[in-house]
Backbone as a chain_set.jsonl record, in Angstrom:
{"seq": "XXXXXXXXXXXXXXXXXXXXXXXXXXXXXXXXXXXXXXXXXXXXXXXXXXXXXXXXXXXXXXXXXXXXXXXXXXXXXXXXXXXXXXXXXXXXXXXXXXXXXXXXXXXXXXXXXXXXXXXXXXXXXXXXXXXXXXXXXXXXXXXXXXXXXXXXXXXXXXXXXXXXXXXXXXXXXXXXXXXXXXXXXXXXXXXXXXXXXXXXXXXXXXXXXXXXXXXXXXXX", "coords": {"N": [[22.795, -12.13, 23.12], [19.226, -12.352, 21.397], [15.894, -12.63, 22.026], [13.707, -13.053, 19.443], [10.968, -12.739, 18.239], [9.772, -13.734, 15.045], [7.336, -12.741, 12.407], [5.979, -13.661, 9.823], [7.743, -15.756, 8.517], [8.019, -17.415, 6.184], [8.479, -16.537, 3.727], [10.275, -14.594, 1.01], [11.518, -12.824, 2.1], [11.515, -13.393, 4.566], [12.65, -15.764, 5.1], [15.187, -15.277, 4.8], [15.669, -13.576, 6.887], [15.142, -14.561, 8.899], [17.524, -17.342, 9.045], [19.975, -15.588, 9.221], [19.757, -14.483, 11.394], [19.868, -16.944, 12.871], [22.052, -17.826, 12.543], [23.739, -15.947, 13.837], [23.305, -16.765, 16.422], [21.38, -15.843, 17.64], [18.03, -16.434, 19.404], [15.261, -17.462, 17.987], [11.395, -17.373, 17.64], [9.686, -18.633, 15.212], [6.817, -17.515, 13.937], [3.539, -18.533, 12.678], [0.594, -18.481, 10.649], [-0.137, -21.137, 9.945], [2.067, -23.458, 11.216], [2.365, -26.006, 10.265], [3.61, -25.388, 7.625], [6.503, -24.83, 8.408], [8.878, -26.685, 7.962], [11.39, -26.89, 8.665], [13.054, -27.237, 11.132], [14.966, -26.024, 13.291], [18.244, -25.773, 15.67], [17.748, -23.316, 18.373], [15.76, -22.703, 17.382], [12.235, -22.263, 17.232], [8.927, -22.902, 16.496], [5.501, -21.574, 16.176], [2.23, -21.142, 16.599], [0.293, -18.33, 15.337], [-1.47, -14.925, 14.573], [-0.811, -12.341, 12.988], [-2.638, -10.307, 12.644], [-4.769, -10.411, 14.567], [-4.641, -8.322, 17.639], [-4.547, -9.656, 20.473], [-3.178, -12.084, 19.386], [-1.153, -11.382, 18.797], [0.319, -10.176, 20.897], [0.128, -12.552, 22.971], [2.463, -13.526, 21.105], [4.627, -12.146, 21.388], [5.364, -11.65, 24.102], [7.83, -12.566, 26.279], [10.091, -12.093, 24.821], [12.289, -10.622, 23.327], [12.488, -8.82, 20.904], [10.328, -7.779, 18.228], [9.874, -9.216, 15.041], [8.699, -8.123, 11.947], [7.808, -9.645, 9.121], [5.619, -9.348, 7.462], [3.548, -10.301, 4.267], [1.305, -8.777, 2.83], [-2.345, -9.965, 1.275], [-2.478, -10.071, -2.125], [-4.811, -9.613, -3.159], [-5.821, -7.759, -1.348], [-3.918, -5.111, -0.204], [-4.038, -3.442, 1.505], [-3.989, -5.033, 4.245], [-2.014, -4.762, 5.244], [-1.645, -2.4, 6.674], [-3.765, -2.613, 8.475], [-2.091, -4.724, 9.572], [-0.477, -3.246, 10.946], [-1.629, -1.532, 12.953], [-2.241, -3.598, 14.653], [-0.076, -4.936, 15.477], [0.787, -2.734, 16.977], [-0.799, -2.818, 18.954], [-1.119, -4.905, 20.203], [1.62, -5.163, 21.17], [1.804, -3.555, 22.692], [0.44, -4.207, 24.983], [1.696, -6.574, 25.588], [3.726, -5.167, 26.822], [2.812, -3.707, 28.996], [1.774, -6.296, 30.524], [4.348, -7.398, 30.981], [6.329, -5.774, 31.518], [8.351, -5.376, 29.742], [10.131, -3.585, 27.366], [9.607, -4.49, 24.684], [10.901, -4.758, 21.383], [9.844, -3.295, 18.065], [10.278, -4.222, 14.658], [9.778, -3.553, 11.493], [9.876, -4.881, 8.211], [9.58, -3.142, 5.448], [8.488, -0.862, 3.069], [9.742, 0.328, -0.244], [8.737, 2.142, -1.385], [7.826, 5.008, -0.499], [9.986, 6.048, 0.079], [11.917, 9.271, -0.314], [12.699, 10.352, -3.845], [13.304, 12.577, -4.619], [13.653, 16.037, -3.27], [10.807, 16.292, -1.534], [9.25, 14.207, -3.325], [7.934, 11.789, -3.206], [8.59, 7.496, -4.295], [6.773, 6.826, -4.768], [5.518, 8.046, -6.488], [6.636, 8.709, -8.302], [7.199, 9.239, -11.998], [7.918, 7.002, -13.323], [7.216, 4.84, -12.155], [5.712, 1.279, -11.816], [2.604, 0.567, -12.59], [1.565, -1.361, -11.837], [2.46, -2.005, -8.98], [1.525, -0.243, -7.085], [-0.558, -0.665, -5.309], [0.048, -2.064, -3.578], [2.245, -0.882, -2.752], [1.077, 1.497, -1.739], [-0.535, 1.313, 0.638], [1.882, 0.165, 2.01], [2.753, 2.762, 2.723], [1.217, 4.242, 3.861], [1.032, 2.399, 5.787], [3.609, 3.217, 7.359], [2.556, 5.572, 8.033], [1.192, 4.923, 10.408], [2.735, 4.063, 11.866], [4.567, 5.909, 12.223], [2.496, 7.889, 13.652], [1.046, 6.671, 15.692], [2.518, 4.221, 17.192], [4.204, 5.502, 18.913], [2.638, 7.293, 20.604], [1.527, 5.187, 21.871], [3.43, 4.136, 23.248], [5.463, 2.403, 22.39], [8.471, 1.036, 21.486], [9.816, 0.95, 18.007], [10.879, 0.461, 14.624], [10.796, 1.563, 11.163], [11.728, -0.609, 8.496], [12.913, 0.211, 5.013], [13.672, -1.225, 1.728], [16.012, -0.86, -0.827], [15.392, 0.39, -3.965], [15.052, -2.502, -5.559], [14.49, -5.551, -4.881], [15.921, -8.749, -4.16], [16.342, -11.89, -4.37], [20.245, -13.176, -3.594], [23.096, -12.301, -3.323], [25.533, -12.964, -0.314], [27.363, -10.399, 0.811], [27.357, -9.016, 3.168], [28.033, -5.959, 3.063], [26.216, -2.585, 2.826], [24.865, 0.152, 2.357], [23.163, 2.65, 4.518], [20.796, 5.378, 4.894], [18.583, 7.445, 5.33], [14.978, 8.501, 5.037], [15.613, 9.222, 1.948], [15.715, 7.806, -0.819], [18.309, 5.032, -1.704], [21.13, 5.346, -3.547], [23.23, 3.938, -5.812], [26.813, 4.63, -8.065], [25.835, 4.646, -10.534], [23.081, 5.53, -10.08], [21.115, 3.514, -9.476], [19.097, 1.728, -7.52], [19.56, -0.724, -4.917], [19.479, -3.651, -3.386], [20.496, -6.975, -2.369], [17.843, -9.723, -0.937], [19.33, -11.031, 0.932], [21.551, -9.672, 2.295], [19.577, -7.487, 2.848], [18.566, -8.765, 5.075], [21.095, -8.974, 6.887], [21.637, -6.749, 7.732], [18.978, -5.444, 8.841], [19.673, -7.14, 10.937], [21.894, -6.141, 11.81], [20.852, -3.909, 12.809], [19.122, -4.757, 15.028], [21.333, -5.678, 16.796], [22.666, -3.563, 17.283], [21.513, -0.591, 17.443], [20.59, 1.892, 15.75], [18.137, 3.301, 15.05], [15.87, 3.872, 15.891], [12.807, 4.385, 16.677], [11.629, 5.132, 13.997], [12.114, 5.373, 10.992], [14.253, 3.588, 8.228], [16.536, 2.961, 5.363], [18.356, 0.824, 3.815], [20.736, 0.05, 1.243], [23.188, -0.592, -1.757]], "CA": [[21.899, -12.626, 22.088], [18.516, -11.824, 21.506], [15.131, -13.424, 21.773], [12.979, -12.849, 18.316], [9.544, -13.609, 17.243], [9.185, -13.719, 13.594], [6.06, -12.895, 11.755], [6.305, -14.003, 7.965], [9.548, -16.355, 8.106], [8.38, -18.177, 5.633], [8.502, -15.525, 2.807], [11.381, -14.446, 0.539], [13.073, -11.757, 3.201], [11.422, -13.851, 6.137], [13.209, -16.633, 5.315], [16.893, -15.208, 4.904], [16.362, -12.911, 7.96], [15.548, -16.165, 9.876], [18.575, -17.964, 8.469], [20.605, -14.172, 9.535], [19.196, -14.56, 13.315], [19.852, -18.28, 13.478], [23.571, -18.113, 12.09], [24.344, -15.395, 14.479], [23.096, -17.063, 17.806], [20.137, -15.685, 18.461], [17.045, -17.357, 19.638], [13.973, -17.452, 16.858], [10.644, -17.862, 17.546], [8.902, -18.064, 13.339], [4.978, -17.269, 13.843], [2.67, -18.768, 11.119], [-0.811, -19.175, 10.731], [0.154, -22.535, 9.804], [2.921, -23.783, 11.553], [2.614, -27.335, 9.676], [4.165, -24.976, 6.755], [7.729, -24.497, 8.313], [9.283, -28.012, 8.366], [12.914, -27.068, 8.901], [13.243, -26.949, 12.332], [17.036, -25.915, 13.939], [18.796, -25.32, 17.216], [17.579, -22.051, 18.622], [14.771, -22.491, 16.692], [10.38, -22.447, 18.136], [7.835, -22.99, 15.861], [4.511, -21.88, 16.947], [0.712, -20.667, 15.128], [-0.452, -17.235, 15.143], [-1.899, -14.0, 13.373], [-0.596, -10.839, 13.162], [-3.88, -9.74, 12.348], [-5.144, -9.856, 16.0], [-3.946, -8.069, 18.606], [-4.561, -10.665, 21.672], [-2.208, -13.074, 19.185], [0.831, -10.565, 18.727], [0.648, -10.145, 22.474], [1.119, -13.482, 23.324], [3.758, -14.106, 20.638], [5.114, -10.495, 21.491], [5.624, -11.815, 25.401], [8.791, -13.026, 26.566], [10.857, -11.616, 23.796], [13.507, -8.854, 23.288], [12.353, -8.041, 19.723], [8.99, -8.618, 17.196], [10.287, -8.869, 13.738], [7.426, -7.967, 10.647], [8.116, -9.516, 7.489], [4.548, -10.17, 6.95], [3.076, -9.686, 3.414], [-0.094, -9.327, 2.316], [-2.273, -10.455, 0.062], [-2.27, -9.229, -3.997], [-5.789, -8.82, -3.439], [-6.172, -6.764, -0.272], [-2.794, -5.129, 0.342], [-4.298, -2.728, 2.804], [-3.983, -5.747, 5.2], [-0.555, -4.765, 5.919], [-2.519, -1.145, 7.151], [-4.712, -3.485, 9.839], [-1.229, -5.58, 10.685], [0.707, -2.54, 11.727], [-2.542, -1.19, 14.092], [-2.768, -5.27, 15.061], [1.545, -4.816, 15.972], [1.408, -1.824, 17.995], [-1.815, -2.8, 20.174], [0.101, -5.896, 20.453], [3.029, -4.928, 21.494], [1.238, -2.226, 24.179], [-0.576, -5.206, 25.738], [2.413, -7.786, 25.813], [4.696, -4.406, 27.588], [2.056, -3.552, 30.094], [1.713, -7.502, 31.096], [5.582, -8.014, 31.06], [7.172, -5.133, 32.624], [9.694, -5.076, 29.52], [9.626, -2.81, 25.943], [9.7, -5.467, 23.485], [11.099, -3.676, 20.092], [9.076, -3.743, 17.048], [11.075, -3.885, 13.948], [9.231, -4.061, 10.537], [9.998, -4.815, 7.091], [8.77, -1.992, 5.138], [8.593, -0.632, 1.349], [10.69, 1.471, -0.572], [7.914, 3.278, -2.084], [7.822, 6.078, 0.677], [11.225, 6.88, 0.363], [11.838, 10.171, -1.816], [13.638, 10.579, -4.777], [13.353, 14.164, -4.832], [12.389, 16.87, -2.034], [8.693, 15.763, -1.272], [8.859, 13.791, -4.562], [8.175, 9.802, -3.43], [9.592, 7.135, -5.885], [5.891, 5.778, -5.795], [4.936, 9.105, -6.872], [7.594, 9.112, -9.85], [6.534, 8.904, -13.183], [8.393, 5.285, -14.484], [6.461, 3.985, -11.061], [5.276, 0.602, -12.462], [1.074, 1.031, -11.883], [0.819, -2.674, -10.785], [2.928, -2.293, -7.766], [1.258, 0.963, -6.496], [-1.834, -0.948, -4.967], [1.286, -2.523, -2.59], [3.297, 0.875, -2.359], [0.178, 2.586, -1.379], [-0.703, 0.551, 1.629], [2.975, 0.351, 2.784], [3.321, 4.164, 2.577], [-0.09, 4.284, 5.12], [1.718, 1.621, 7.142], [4.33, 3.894, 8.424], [2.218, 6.876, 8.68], [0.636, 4.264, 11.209], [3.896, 3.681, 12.938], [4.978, 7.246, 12.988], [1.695, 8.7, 14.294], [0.45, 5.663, 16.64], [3.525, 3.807, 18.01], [5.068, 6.456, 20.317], [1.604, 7.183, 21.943], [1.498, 3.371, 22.542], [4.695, 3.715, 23.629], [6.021, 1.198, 21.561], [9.526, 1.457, 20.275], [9.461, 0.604, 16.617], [11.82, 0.615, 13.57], [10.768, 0.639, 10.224], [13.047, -0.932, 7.615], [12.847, -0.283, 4.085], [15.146, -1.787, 1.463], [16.35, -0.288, -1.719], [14.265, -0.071, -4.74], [14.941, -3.518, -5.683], [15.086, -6.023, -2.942], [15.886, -9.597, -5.068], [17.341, -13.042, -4.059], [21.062, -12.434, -4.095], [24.863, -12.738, -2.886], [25.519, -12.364, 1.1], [28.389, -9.718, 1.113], [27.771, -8.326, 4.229], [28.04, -4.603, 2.762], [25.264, -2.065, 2.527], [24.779, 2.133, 2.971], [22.227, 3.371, 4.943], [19.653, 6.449, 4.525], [16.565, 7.403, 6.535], [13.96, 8.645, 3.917], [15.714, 9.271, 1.119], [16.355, 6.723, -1.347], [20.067, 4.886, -1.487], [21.5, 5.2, -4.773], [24.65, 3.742, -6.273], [27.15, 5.634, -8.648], [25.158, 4.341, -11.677], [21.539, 5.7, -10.098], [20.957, 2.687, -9.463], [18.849, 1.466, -5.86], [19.002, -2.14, -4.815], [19.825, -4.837, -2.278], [19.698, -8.169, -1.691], [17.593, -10.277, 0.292], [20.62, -11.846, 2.122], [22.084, -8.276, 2.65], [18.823, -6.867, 4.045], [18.947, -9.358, 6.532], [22.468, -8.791, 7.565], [21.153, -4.785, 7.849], [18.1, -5.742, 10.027], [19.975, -7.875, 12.627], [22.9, -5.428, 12.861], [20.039, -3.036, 13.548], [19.1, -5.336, 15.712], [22.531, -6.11, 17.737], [23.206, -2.235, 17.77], [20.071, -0.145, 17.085], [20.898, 2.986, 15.392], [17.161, 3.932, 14.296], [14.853, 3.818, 17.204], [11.564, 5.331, 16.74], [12.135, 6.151, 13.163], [13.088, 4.869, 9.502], [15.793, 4.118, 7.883], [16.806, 2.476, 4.685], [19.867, 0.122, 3.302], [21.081, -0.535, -0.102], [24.495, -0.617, -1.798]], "C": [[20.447, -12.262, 22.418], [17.521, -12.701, 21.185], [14.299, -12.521, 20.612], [12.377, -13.398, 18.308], [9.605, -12.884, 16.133], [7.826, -14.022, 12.853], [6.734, -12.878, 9.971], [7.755, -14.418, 8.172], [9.36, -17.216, 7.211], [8.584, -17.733, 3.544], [10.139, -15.167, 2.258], [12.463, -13.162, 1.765], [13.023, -12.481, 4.727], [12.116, -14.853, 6.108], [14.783, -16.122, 5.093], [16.572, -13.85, 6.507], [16.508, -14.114, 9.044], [16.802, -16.944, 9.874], [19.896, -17.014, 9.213], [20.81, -14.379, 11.146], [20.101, -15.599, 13.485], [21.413, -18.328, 13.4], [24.132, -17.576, 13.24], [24.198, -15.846, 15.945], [22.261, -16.978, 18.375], [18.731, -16.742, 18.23], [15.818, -17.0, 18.715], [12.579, -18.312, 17.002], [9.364, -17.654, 15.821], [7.242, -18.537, 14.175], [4.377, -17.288, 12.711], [1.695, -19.51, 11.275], [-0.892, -20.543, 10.728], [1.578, -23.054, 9.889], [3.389, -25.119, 11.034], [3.926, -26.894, 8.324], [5.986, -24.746, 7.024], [8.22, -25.988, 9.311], [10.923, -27.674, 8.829], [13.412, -26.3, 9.785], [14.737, -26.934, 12.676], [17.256, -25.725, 15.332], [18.28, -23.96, 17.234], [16.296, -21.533, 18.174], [13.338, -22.799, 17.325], [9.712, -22.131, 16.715], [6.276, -22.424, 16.334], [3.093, -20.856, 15.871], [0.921, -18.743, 15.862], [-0.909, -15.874, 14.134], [-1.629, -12.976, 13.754], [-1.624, -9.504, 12.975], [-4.478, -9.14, 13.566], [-4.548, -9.577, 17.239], [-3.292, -8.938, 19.711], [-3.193, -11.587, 20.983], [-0.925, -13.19, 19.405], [1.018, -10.574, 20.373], [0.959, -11.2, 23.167], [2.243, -14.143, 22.651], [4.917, -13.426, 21.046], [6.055, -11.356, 23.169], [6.914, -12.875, 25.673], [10.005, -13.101, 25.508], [11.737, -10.394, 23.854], [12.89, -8.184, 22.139], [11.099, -8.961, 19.027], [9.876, -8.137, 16.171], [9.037, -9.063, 12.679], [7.71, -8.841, 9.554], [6.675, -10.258, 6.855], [4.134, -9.308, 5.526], [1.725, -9.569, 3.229], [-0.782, -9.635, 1.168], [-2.367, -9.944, -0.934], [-3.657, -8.625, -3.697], [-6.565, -7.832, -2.425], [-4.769, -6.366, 0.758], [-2.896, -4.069, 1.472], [-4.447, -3.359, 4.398], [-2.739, -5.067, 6.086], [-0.718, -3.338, 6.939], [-2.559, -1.887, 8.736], [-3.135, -4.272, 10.571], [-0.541, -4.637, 12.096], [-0.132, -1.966, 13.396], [-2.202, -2.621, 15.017], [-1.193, -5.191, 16.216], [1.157, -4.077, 17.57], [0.428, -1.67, 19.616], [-0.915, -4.113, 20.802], [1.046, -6.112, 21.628], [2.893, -4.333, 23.028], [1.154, -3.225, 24.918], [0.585, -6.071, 26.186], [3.859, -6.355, 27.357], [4.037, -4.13, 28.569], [2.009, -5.14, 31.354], [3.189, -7.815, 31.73], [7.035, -7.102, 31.904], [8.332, -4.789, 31.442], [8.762, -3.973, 28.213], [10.789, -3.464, 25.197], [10.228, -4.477, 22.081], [10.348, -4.221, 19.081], [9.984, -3.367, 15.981], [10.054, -4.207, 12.111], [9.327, -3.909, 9.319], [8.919, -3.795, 5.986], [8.468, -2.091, 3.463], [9.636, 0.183, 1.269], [10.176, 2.044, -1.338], [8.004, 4.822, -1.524], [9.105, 6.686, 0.626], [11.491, 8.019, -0.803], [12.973, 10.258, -2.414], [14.294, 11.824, -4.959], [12.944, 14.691, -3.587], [11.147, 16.796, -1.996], [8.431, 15.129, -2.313], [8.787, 12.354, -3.842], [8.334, 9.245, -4.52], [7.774, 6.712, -6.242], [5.385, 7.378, -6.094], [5.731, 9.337, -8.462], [7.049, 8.726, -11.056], [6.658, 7.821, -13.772], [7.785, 3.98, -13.03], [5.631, 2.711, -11.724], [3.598, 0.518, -11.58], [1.098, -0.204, -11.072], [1.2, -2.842, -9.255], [2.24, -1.192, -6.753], [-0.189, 0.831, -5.329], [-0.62, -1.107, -3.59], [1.709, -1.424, -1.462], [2.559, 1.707, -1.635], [-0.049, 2.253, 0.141], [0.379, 0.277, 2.414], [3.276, 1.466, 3.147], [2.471, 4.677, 3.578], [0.826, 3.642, 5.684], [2.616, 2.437, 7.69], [4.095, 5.27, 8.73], [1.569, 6.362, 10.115], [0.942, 4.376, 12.312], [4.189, 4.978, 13.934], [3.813, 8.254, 14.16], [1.333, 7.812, 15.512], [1.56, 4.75, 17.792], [3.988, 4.709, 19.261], [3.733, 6.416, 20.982], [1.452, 5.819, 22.195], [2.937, 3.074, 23.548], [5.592, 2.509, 23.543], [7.555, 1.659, 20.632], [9.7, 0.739, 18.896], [10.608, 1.189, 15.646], [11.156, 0.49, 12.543], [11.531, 0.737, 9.311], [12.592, -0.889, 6.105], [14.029, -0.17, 2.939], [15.058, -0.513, 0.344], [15.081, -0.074, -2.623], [13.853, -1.407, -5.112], [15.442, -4.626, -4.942], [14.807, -7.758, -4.464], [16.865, -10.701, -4.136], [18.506, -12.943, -4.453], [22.542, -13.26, -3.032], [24.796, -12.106, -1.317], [26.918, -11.422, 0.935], [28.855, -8.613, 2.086], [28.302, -6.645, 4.105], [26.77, -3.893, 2.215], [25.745, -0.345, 2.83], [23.299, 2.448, 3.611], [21.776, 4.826, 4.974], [18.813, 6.463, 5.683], [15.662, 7.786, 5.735], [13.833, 9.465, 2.862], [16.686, 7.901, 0.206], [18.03, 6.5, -1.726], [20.373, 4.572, -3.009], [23.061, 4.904, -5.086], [25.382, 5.188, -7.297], [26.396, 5.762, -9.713], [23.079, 5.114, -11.427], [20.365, 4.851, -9.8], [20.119, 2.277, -7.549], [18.669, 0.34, -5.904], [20.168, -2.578, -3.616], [19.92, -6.288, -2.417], [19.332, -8.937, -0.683], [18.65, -10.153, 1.173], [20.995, -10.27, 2.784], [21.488, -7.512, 3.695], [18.442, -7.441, 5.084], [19.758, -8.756, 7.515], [22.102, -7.616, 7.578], [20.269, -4.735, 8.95], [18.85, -5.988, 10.74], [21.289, -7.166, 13.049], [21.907, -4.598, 13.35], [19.602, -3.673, 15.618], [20.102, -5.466, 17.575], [23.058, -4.624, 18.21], [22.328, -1.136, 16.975], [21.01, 1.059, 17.017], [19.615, 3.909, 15.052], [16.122, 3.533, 14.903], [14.022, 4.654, 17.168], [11.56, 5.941, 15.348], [12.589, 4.833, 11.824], [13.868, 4.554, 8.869], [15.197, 3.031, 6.617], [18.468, 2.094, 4.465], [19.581, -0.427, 1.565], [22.642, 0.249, -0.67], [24.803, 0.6, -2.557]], "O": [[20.234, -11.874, 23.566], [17.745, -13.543, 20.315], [14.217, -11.311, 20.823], [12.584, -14.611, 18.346], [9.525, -11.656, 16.098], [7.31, -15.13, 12.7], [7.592, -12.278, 9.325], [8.735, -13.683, 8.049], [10.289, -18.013, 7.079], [8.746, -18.441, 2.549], [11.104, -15.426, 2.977], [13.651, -12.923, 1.983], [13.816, -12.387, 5.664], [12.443, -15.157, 7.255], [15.588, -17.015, 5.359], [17.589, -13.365, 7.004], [17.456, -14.492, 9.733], [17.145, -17.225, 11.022], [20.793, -17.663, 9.753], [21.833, -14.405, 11.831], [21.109, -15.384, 14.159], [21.989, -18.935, 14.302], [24.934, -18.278, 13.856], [24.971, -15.314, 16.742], [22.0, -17.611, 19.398], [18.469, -17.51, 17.304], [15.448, -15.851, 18.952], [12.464, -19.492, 16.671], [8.545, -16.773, 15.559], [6.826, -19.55, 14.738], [4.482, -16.434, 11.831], [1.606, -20.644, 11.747], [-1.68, -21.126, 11.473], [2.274, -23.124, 8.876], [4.552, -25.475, 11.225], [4.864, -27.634, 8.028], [6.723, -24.53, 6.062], [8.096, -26.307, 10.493], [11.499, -28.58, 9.431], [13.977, -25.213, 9.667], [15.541, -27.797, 12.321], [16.306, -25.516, 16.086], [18.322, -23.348, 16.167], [15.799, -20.429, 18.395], [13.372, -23.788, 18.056], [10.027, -21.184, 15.994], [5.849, -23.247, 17.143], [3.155, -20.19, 14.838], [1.669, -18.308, 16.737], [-0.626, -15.93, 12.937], [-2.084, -12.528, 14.806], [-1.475, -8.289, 13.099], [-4.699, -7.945, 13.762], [-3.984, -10.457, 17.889], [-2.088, -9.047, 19.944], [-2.247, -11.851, 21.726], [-0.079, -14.0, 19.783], [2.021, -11.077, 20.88], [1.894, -11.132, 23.964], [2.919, -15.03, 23.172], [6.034, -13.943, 21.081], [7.273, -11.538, 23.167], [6.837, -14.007, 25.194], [10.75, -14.077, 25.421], [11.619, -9.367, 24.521], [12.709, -6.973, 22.262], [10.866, -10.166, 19.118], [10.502, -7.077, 16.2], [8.457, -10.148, 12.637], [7.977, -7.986, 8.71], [6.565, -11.242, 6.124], [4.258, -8.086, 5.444], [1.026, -10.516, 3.59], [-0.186, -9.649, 0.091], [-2.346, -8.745, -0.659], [-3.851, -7.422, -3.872], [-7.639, -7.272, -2.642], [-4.477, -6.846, 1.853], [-1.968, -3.858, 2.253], [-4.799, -2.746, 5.406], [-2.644, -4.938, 7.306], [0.04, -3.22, 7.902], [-1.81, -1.802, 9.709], [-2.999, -4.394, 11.788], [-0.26, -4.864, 13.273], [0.379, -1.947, 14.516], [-1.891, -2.44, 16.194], [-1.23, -5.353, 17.436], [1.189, -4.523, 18.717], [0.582, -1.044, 20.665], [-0.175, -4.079, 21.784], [1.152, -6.89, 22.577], [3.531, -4.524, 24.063], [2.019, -3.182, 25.792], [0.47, -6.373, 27.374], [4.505, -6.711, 28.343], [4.783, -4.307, 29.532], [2.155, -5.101, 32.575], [3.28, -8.39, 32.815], [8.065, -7.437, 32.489], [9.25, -4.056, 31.81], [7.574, -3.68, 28.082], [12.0, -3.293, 25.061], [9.708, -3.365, 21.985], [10.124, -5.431, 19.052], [10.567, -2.293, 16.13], [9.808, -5.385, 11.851], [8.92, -2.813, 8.933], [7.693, -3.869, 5.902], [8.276, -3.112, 2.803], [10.312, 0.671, 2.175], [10.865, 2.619, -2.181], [8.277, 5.73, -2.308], [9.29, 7.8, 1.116], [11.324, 7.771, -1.997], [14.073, 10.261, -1.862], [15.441, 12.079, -5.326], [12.123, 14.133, -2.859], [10.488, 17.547, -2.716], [7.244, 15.264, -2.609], [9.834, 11.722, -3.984], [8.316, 9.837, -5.599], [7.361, 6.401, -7.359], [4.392, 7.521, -5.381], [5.365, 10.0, -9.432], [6.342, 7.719, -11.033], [5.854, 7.445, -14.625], [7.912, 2.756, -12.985], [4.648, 3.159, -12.314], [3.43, 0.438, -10.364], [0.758, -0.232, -9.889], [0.578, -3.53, -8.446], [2.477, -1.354, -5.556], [-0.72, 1.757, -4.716], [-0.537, -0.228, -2.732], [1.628, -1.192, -0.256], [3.076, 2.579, -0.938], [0.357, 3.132, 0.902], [0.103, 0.097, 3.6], [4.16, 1.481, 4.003], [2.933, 5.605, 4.242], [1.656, 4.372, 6.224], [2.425, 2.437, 8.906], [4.835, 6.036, 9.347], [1.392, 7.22, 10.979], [0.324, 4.608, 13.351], [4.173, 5.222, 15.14], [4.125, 9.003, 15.086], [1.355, 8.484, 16.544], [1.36, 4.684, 19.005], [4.027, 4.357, 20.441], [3.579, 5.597, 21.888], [1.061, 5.694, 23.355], [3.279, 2.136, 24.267], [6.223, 1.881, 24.393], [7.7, 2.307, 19.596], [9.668, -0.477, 19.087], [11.169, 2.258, 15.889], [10.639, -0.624, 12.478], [12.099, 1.796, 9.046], [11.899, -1.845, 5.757], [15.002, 0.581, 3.001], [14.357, 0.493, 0.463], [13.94, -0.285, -2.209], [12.659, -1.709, -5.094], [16.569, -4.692, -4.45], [13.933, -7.837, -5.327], [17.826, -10.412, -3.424], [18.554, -12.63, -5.643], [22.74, -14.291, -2.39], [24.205, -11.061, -1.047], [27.831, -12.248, 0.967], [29.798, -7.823, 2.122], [28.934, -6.157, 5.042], [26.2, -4.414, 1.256], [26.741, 0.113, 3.389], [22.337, 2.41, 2.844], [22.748, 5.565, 5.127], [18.516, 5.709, 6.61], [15.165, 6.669, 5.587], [12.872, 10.17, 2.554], [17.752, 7.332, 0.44], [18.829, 7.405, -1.966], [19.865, 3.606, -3.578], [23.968, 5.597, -4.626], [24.893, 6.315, -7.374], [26.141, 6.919, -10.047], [22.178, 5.155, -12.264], [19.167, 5.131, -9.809], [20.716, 2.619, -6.528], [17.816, -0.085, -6.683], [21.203, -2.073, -3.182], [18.79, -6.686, -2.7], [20.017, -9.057, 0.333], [18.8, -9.275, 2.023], [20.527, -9.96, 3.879], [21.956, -7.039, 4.731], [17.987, -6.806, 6.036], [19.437, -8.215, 8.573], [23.025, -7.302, 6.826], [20.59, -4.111, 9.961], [19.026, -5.077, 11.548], [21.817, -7.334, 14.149], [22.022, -4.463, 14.569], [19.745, -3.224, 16.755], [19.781, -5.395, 18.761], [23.711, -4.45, 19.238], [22.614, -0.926, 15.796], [21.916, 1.307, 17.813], [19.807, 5.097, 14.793], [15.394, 2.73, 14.32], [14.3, 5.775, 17.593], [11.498, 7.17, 15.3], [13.199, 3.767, 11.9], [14.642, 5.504, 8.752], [14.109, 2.455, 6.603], [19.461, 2.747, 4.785], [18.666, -1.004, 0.979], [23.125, 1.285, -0.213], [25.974, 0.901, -2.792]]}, "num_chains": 1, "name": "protein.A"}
């Protein structure tokens, strides 16, 4: 079993990967600016404050852990935060592996803007791309040029995870397909997940890492 700190568990994917972790055995520490906010404390379960924002924070949440899990969002009106988290992660992460002697994994909930539809075509590049989400898409699509260019020289191993096109509250059925950065399409053309699902996708990643240093996507 595996020790986890969770950033954003109290969010629609942070709270079913938490739920994912906790079912399966492993130990969960949820990280939130405001720790008064997550009342439903369990076995296996640590509560404790911090910000993924600043380095020094991730490093001591980062420390004495097997794995950092992301699912932080940001906000509507400055989604280039999620830009500053991933820098905030991987200094983080450096600082807590230098102190600790181990290499903590970074695993982080991503977009599915970045993933292409076409040869060099991204979906947020596609023409039925809805404009309002593209402020989001844009800023997630930087975040893992972040990962890919900055992580390894940190020497930080890192995953990032993104879901289908449509990632929605949903049925656990423990079945998905995985991709690396091209989008996962059904027979219908169709790309989607749910929450519950991309849980159960993370924490097998998790329990048997297939995508170490590198991308991937799940959807059915």
């Amino acid at each position: 079993m595996s020790d986890i700190a969770l950033f954003g568990p109290t969010g629609m994917i942070g709270q079913r990967i938490l739920n994912e972790a906790l079912s399966r055995g492993h130990k969960v520490t949820a990280i939130a600016r405001d720790p008064s906010k997550i009342s439903d404390k369990r076995p296996n379960m640590t509560v404790t404050a911090g910000d993924i924002l600043k380095p020094e924070s991730v490093a001591a949440a980062a420390a004495g852990h097997d794995v950092v899990v992301s699912a932080y969002g940001p906000p509507a009106t400055d989604p280039q935060q999620v830009v500053a988290a991933a820098r905030s992660l991987i200094e983080g992460i450096k600082t807590a592996n230098q102190k600790t002697g181990k290499s903590i994994r970074l695993i982080m909930v991503g977009g599915a803007a970045s993933l292409e539809v076409a040869p060099g075509v991204l979906l947020l590049d596609a023409p039925n791309f809805p404009p309002a989400w593209k402020g989001i898409a844009s800023a997630a699509r930087d975040a893992l040029q972040v990962y890919r260019t900055e992580a390894g020289k940190a020497g930080v191993d890192w995953t990032y995870f993104s879901p289908g096109a449509f990632i929605q509250p949903g049925e656990r059925t423990g079945k998905y397909r995985t991709g690396t950065d091209q989008l996962v399409v059904d027979a219908k053309g169709e790309s989607r997940i749910s929450a519950e699902d991309y849980a159960v996708a993370l924490l097998d990643e998790i329990e048997k890492p297939q995508f170490s240093r590198k991308r991937f996507t799940a959807a059915y």
